[in-house]
N, C-alpha and C positions, 0 to 999 in steps of 0.2 A: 399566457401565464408568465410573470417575470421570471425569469432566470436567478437563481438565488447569487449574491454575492462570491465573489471570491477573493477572497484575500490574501497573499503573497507576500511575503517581506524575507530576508533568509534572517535565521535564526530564529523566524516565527514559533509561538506554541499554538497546539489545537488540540479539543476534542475532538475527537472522531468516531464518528457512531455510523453504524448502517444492519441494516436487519434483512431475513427472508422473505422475497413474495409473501403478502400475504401470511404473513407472521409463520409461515414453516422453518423447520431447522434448517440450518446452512452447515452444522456440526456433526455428525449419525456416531461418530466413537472416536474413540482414542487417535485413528489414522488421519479425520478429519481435522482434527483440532491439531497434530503432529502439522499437516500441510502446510493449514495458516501460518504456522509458528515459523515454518522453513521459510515461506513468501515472505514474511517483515525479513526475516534472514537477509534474502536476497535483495530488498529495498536496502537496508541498509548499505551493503556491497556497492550497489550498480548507483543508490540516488544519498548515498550519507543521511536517510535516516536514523535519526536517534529516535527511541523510544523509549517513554519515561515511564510509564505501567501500562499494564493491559490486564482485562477480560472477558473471555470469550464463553459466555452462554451460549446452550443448544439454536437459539432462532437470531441471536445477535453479538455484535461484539462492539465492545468500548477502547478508545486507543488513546491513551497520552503524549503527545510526540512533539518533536522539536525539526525543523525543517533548515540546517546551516544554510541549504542552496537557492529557498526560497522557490523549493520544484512540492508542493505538496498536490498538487493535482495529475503531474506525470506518476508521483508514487501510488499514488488512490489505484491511478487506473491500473499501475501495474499488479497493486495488492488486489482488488479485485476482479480484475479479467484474471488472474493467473490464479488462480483459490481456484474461480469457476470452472475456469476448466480440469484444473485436478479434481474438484468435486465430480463435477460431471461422469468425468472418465475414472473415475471410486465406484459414485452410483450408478453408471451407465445408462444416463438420461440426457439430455438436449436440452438446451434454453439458458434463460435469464435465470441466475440464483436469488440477485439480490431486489429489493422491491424499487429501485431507483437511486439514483445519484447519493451518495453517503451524504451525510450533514458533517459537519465540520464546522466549530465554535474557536476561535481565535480565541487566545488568554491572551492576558498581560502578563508582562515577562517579572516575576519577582513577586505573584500576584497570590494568584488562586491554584497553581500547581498542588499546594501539596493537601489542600480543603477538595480538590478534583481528584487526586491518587486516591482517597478517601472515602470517596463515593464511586468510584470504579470497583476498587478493592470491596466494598463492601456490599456489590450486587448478589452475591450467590445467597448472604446473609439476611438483603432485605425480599429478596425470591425465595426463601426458604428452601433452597435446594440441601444448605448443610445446615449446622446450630455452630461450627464451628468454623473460620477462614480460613484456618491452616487447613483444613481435609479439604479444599477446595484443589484441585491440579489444574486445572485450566486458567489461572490468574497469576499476574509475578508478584503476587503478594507473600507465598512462600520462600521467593529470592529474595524480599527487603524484612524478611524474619528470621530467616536459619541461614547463619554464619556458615556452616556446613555445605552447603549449596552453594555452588559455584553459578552465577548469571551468566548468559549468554552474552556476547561481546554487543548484540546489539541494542542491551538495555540497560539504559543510564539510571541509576536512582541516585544519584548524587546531588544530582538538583535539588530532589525530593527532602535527601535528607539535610539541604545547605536549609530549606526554609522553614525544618524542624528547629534548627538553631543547636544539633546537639554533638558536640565533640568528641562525649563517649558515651557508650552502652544504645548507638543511635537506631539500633535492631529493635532492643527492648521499649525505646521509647517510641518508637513509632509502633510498636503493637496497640501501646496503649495509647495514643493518639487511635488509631483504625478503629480500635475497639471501644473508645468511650461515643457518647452518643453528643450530635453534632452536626455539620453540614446543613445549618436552617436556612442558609443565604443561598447554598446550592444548590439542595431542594428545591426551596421556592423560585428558582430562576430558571433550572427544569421541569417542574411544574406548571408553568404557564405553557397555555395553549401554544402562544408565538412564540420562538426562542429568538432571539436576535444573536448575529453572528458574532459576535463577540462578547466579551467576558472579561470586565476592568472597571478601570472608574473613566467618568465620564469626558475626560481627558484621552484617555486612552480610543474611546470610542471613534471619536472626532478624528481620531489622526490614523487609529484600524480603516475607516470610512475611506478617509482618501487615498488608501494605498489597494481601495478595490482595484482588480483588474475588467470584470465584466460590471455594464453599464447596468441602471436598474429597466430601460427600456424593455420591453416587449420583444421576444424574439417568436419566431414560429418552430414550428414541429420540423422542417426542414433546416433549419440553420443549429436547431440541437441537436440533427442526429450526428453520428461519429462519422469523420471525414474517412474515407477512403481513399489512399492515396493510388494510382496506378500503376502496373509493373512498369513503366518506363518513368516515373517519377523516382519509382524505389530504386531502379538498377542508376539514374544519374547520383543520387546521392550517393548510395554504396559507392560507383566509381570513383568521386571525388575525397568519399570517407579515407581511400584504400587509396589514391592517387594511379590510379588505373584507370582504363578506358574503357567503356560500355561494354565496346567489342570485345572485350578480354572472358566480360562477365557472362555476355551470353552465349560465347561458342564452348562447346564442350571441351575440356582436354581427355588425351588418351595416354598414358603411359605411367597412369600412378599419382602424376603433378597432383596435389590439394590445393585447389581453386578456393580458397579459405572467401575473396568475395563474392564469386557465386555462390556458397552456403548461406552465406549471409542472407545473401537476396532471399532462396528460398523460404530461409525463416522470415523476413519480415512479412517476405508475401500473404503467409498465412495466418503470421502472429498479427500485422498492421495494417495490411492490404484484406484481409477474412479472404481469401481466393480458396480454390476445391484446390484439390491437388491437380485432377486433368486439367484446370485452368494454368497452373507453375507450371507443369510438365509443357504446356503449348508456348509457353512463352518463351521457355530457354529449353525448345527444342529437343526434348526429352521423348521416345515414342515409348516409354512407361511411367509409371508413376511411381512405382515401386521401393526405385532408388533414394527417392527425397524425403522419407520419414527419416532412413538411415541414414543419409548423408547430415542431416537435421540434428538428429542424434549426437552424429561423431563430431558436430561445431559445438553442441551445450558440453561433449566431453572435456572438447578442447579449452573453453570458455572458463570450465569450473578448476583449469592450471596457469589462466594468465588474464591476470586484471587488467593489462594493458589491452587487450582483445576486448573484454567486458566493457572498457569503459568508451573505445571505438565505437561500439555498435549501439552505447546506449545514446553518443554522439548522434549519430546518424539517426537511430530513430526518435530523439527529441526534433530535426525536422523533421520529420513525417506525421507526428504528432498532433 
């Protein structure tokens, strides 16, 4: 089966879509849809995504984003595996959430952004879930309408409203932009059975094309599954992350010292390595296991007061990636 394109460029835009197994929810209430909202948070942080609008239905969600670094597959996986496992550990179930690899539609830059905020913004409406957008909570469609509401740093409407073209009242006039009837060109280009990865004119296409990064050849079921890197792969990189020596990372200290890159290690082991815990605990010598959720713990504490650390580690595991 080909391998779907992917295309990269920084400053890129994309659609981004992905839904539940099997069309189940990925959303169960307010805490669920709270999560996701925190994970694009933390993309932005760790990978400078922008987001230009979102919404998030009970079995799927729609993303508008802008990618400065040209990393929008490191950010996927992170919005994705990290949803999942907060879902998981909400619903206290095991597995796969999503139905497979998100889709992801390249715009043109200057293009189709604000004809796309538009048809995002307007799912709950054409789902009949409300009669009205504004009563919808789960879309930033209420932040590019009430002045009153303050947006989250991580979502840009500015773009949106540079291609409205309006310099004042640009709240009210993009309501009425959302809310007149519209979007025939997007429709029907979501509507086709095949979407094709990009979204411009045919210019555009040609030059999205050869900035793929994966080939259109055939790969196997082996070559797509996710790499696993192993604890002696992860402890050289951390060491060199950290300018430290392996041996630093794997012998214990006793006296209080915070081994800040042995935490490390143990987080990727489990975040990027998937290892049990008795597996870390064998590695760096550990005769419990007990210790590593809490020592785990007190590096994302440490994490959430120093972006210099955050941006270390997200160093490091882009090789392991």
């Amino acid at each position: 089966m080909p391998r779907p394109l992917r295309i990269e460029y920084e400053n890129a835009y994309y659609h981004v879509m992905n839904r539940g197994r099997a069309r189940q929810n990925i959303f169960h209430g307010p805490a669920y849809f709270e999560a996701f909202l925190d994970t694009l948070g933390q993309a932005h942080q760790r990978f400078g995504l922008e987001v230009l609008c979102y919404c998030l239905m009970d079995n799927h969600y729609h993303l508008l984003v802008k990618t400065p670094e040209a990393n929008l597959g490191r950010i996927m996986r992170h919005i994705n595996g990290l949803y999942t496992q907060r879902h998981n550990r909400m619903k206290q179930v095991d597995g796969a959430l999503f139905r497979g690899r998100y889709k992801a539609i390249c715009v043109e830059e200057d293009s189709y952004q604000l004809a796309l905020s538009r048809y995002i913004h307007r799912n709950p409406l054409e789902a009949k879930v409300v009669t009205r957008l504004e009563d919808y909570t789960w879309s930033s469609y209420a932040y590019y309408i009430n002045k009153s509401r303050s947006h989250p740093e991580w979502l840009y409407p500015n773009d949106i409203y540079a291609q409205l073209g309006a310099t004042t009242q640009k709240r009210e006039k993009y309501q009425t932009f959302v809310t007149a009837s519209g979007n025939d060109e997007i429709k029907q280009f979501y509507g086709e059975g095949h979407i094709t990865p990009y979204l411009g004119s045919d210019d555009f296409r040609a030059w999205a094309y050869s900035q793929r990064v994966t080939s259109d050849d055939s790969v196997s079921i082996e070559s797509r599954t996710p790499f696993r890197p192993s604890v002696s792969v992860i402890v050289e990189q951390v060491a060199a992350g950290f300018s430290v020596t392996p041996e630093s990372i794997l012998k214990a200290t006793r006296g209080g010292r915070n081994n800040v890159p042995r935490w490390v290690v143990m987080h990727l082991c489990q975040e990027v390595g998937g290892l049990q815990l008795v597996s870390i605990a064998e590695a760096l010598g550990l005769k419990r296991t007990g210790s590593i959720p809490t020592t785990i713990k007190k590096l994302k504490e440490m994490m959430a007061g120093d972006d210099a650390l955050v941006r270390k580690l997200e160093k490091i595991r882009g090789k392991l990636c």
